[in-house]
C-alpha positions in Angstrom: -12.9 8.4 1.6 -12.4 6.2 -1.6 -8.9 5.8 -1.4 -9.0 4.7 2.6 -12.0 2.2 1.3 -10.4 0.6 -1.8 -6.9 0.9 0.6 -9.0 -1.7 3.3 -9.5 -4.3 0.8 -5.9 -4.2 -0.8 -4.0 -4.1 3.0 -6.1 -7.2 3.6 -4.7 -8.7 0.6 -1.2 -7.9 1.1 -1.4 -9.1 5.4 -0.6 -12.6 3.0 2.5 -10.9 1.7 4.9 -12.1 4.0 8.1 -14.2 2.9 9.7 -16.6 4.8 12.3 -15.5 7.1 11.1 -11.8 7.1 9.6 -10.9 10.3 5.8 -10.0 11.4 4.7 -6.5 12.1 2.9 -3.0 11.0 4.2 -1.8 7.5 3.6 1.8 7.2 2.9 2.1 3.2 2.6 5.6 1.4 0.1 5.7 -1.6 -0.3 8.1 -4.2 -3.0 8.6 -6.8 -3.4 10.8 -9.8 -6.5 12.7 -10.2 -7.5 9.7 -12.8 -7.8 7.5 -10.1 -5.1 5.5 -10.4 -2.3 4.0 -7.8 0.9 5.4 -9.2 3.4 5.1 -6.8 3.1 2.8 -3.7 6.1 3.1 -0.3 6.8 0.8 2.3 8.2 3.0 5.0 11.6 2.1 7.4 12.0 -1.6 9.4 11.3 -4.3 9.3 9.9 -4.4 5.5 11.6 -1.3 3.5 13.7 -3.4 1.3 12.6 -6.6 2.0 10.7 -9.2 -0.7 7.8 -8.6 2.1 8.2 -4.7 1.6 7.7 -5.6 -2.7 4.9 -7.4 -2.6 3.5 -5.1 -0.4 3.9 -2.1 -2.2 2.9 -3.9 -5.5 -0.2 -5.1 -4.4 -1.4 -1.5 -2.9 0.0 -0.2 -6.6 -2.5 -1.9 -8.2 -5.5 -0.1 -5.9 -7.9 2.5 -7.9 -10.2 4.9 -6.8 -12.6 6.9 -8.6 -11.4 10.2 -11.0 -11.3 13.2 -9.0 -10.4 16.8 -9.3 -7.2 18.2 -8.5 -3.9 17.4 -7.9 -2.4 14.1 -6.9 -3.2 12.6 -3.6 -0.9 10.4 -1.0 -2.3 8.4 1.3 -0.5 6.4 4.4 -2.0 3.1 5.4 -0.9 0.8 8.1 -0.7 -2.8 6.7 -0.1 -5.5 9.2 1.5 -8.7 8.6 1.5 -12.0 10.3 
């Protein structure tokens, strides 16, 4: 429930990702935390913005998303980020 709170506030931040030339759309971004919280890794997956300067910033700015600790092991999370 954190993660999909804190993950609302950083998609909304990285809608204003998009570079010029790259198209608009729905980026389908994989997350994963570590039980201390933190973002660690962060995927943009397929077309139109795997690969793209779009598809980095994207990822970066949901990298930079933390939750609070939790038990167990680490946790992926898929959020839909869409970008005008």
């Amino acid at each position: 429930t954190a993660a999909v709170a804190a993950l609302h506030a950083a998609a909304a931040a990285a809608s204003g990702c998009r570079k010029e030339g790259d198209p608009t759309g729905v980026a389908i971004v994989h997350v994963t935390f570590t039980n201390s919280g933190r973002a660690t890794r962060a995927t943009v997956e397929g077309p139109p913005f795997a690969g793209t300067a779009t598809g980095g910033c994207i990822a970066a700015t949901l990298r930079k998303t933390q939750v609070p600790p939790f038990g167990g092991e680490r946790v992926t999370v898929t959020k839909h980020v869409v970008i005008h």
